[in-house]
C-alpha positions as a Markdown table, in Angstrom:
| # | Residue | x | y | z |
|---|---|---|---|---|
| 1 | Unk | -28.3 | 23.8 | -38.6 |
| 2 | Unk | -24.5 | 24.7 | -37.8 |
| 3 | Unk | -26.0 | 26.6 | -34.3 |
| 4 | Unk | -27.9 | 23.2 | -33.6 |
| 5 | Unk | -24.4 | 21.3 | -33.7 |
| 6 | Unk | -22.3 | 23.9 | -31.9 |
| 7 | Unk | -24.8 | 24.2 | -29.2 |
| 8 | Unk | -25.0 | 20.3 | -28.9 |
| 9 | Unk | -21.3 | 20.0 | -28.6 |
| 10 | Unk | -21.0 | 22.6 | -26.2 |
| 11 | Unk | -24.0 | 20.8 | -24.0 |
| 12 | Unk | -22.2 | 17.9 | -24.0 |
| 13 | Unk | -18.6 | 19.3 | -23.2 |
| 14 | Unk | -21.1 | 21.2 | -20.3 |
| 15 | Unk | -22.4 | 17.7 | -19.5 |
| 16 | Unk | -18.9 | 15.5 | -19.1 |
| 17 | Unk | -17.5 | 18.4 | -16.5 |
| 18 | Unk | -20.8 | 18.4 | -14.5 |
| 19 | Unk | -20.2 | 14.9 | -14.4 |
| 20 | Unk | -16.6 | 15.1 | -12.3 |
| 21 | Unk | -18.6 | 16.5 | -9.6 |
| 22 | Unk | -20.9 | 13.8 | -8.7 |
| 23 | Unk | -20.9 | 12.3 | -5.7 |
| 24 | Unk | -19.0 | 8.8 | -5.8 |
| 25 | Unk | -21.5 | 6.7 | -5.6 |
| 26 | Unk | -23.9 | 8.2 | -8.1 |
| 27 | Unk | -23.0 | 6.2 | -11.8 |
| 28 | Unk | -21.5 | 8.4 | -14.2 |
| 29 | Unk | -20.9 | 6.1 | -16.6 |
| 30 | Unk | -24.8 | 6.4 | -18.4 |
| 31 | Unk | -24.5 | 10.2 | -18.0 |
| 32 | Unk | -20.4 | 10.2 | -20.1 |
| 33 | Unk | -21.9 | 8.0 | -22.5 |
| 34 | Unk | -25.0 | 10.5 | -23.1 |
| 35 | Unk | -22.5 | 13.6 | -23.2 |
| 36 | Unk | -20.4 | 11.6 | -25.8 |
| 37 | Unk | -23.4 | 10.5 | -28.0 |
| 38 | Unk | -24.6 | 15.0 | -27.3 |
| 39 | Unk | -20.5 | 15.3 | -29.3 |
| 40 | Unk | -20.8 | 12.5 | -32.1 |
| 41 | Unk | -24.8 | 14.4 | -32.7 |
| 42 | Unk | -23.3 | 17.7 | -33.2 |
| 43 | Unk | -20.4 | 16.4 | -35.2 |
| 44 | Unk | -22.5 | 14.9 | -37.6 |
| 45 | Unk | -25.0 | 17.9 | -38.0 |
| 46 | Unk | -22.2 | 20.4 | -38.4 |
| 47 | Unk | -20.4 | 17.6 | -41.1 |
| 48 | Unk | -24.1 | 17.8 | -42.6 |
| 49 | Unk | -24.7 | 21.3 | -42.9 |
| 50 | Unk | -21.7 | 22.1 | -44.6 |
């Protein structure tokens, strides 16, 4: 379970850099938001695991 959140928090720290190079008019906003819901997921298996 601990892999499951590590690898979830690293997809989503993956996710918000890949996001800085968008183009500008592409909406990052949804794609943030699903990176930082990847972080909080993570974060609550590895709290869980323990």
């Amino acid at each position: 379970m601990r892999k499951i959140g590590a690898v979830l928090i690293v997809l989503a720290m993956t996710i918000s850099l890949l996001s800085n190079y968008l183009p500008k008019e592409f909406p990052a906003q949804p794609i943030v938001l699903l990176a930082f819901g990847y972080f909080l997921l993570g974060i609550y298996v590895l709290i869980k695991s323990k």
